[in-house]
N, C-alpha and C positions, 0 to 999 in steps of 0.2 A: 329726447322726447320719443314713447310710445305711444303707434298710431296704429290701429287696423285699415289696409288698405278701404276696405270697404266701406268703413265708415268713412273715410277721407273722400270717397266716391260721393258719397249721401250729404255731406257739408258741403263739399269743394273746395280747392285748395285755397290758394293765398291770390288775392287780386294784386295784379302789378301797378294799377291806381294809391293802392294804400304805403304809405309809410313804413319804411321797413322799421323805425320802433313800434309797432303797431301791429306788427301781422303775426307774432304770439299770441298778442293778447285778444286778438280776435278769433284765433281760430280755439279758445279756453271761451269765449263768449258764444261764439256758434256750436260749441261741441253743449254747453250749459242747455242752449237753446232747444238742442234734438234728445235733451232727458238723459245724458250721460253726465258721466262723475267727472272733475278734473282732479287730479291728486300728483299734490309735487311734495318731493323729499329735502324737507329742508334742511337736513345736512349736507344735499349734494352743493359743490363746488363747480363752477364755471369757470374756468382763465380764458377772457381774448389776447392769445399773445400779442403783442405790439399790437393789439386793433386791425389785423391783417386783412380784414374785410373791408374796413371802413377809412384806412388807414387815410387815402387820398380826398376821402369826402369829408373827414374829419376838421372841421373849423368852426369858431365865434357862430358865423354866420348859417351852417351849414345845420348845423345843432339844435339853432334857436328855430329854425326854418321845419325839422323835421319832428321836433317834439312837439309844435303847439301846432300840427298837421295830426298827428297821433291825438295829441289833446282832445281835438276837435271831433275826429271822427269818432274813438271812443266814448264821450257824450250821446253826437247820433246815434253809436248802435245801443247802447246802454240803457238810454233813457226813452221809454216810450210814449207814455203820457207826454203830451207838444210841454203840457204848462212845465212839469219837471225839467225836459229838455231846456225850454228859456231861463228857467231859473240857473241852471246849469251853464250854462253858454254866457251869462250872465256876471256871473261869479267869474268862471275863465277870463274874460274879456274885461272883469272890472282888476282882475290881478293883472294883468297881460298891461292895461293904462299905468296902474302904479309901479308897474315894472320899467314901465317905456319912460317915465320919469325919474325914475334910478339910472337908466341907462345914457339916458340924452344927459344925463350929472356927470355921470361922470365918461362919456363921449367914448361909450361903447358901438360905432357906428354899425358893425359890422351886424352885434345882436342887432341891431333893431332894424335893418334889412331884411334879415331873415325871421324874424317875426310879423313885419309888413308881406312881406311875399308870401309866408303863410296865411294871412289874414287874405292876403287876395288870391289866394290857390282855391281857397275853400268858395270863394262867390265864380271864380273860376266853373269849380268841380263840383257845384254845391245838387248840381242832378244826379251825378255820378254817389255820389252822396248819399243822398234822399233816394235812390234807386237802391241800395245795397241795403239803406235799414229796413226798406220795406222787406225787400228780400229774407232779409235774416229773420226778419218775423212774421212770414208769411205762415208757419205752418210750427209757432214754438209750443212748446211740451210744459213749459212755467210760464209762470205769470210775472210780468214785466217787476213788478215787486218784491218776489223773488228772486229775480236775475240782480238787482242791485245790491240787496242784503246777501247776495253771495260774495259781488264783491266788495262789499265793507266787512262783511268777515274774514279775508285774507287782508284788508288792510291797506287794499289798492288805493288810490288816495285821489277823489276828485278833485279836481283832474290833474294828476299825475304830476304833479306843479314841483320846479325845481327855480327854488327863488335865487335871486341875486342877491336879495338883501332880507334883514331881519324884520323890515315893514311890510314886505311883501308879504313873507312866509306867514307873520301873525296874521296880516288881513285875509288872508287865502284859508289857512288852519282853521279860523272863527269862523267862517262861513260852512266851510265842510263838515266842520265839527256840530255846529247847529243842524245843518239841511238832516245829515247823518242819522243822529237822533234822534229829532223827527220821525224818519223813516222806520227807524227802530221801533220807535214806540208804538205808530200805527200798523 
């Protein structure tokens, strides 16, 4: 990643609140916000050796806890319009149900721990929250419109959803794929 400090100055950095799956994609969301370009080379290659960061937070539980914490907030900063947001949160939360029925099948306890304690992190955190999207959109350079047609143009995918099972993945895909186009069209 190339930054100019001074623009990093004018954003702010990465809040220790957010999810570390989450605090790339938001500082590509706040950089979108203040009329700058994000541009990645999609030849470049990443390797995390052995996961050397994450290696000891790494589990079932750990995973499903910190991606539908990233899910969540993503939405918030994303969606500005409230009605969008609930549709949005909506769709999350109706995969996140037929996910937790796949899981209690087949007595994945551990996902579904860490999907409940995200689910309560966020009524936790939910000012901490709703303080940061006001934030990021106190002073944006695009229109909430554009900010999500940006990210349906790289293909980012509402909400970032990593199924467990192929009913999930279809139920999830059909709804984003419709909301999507939608958007497109208007």
């Amino acid at each position: 990643m190339i930054v100019r400090k001074e623009f990093l100055d004018e954003i702010g950095l990465f809040d220790p609140e957010i999810p570390y799956n989450y605090d790339d994609t938001l500082l590509s969301l706040k950089t979108w916000l203040a009329g700058k370009r994000v541009v990645s080379v999609s030849s470049s290659r990443i390797r995390h050796i052995g996961g050397a960061t994450t290696k000891k937070f790494w589990n079932n539980q750990s995973v499903a806890f910190s991606l539908l914490r990233a899910k969540t907030c993503l939405l918030f900063d994303v969606y500005f319009n409230l009605r969008d947001l609930l549709k949005a949160l909506s769709i999350l939360y109706f995969s996140l149900a037929v996910e937790l029925m796949f899981l209690v099948r087949k007595k994945h306890l551990s996902e579904i721990l860490g999907n409940f304690r995200a689910s309560t992190w966020l009524l936790k955190n939910f000012k901490h929250v709703w303080k940061n999207r006001l934030q990021h959109w106190s002073n944006p350079k695009i229109s909430p419109e554009m900010l999500v047609t940006r990210f349906i143009r790289i293909r980012l995918q509402f909400p970032l959803c990593i199924a467990h099972s192929k009913l999930t993945y279809s139920v999830y895909h059909n709804q984003c794929m419709k909301y999507e186009n939608k958007l497109i069209r208007n």
